[in-house]
N, C-alpha and C positions, 0 to 999 in steps of 0.2 A: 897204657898211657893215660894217666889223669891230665884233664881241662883242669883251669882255673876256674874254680867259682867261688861269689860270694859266702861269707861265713858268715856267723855271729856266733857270739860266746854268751853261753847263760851261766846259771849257778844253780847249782840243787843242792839239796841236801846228805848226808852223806848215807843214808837210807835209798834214796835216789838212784844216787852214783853204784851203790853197791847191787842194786836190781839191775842196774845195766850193765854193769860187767856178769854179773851170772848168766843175761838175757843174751850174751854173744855167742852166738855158734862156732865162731875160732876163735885165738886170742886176740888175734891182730885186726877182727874187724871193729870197722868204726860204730860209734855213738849214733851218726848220723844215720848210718844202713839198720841198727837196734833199734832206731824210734819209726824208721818207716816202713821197718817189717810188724811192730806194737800194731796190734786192735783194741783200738778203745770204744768200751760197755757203751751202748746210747744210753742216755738216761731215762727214766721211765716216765713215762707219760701218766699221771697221773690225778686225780682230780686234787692234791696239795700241792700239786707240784705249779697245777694251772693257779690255784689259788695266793703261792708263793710268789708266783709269776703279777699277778693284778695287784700283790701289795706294793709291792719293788716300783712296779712303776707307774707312769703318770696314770692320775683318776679320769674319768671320761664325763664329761659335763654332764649338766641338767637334759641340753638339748640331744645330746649323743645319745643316752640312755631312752630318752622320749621315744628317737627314731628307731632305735634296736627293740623296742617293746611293742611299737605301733609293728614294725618287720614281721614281730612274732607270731601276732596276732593274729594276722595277716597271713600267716602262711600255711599253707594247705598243701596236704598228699596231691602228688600225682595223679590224673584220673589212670584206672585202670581199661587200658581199652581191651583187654581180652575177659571182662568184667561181661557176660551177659545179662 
């Protein structure tokens, strides 16, 4: 017995379409069950990817920047208390 549930209709490409039908385990299963069984790659974290990331978006003032550097400066290790 299938419920009703909301749908939406996308579009892909016919590249797309073609991975998903190879990616079904029967013939008859759905599109829907193919994309929620898909694992998708994280992206890598990266020092371009951060740097890709800071051009895209908004710059950080004169003041913001002041306070992150005074932060820096600022910041010290942990004491080590098993340090005799």
């Amino acid at each position: 017995m299938y419920l009703c549930m909301a749908t939406k209709t996308i579009s892909v490409d016919l590249d797309a379409y073609d991975r998903l039908v190879r990616a079904r385990v029967r013939s008859n299963e759905s599109f829907s069950r193919v994309i929620k069984r898909a694992r998708w790659e994280a992206p890598k974290s990266t020092g371009a990817s951060l740097l890709r990331l800071f051009e895209r978006g908004p710059s950080l003032s004169d003041g913001e920047l002041d306070y992150l550097e005074t932060r820096q400066t600022e910041d010290r290790p942990p004491e080590d208390k098993w340090k005799e």
